[in-house]
N, C-alpha and C positions, 0 to 999 in steps of 0.2 A: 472516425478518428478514435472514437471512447472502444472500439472495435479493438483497432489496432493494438491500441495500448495494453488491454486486456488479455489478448494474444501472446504479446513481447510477455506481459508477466506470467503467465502458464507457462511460456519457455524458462523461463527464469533468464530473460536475456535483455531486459528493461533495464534504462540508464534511473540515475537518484531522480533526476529532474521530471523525467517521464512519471514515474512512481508519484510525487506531490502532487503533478500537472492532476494527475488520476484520482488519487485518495480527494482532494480537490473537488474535484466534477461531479466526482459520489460523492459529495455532500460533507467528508469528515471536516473538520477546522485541527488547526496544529497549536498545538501550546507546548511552550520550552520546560524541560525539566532540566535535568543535572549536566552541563559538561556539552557535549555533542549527542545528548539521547533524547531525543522529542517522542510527545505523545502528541496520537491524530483519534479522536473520538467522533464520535457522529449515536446522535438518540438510536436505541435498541441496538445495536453494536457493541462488543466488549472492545476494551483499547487495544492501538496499535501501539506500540513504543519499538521505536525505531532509532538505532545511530547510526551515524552515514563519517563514514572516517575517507574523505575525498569523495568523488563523483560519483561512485554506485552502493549500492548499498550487499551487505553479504547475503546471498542463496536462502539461508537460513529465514532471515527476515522476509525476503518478497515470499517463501513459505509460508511463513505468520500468517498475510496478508492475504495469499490465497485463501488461506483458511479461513479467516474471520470473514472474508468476504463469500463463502459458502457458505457457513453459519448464520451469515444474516441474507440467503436468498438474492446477491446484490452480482454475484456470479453464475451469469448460466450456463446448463450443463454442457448443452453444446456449442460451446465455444473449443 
């Protein structure tokens, strides 16, 4: 399933819900900051800060995401 999810977000073709279900399972927690912008941290990780303006989030962001999550070794390469 944590497969899956993985997958959809390499595409960049992951719904908002899917994205939480995930940042979630790896371990980040979400705290509210300003407006519609949440931050998702997790120990040795730099933050995510994410706004979700209706059900998916923009390209850009699940970007972010990729990123921080090969930065901290939490994505493998061969996916």
């Amino acid at each position: 399933m944590r497969q899956k999810k993985l997958e959809k977000l390499l595409r960049l073709s992951i719904s908002g819900k899917e994205v939480e279900n995930l940042l979630t399972h790896l371990g980040f927690q979400k705290r509210q900051a300003k407006g519609s912008h949440v931050i998702w941290f997790r120990d040795g990780c730099e933050p995510i800060v994410l706004a979700r303006h209706g059900k998916e989030f923009k390209k850009g962001y699940l970007r972010q995401i990729v990123k921080v999550l090969q930065k901290s070794g939490l994505l493998d390469e061969k996916i």
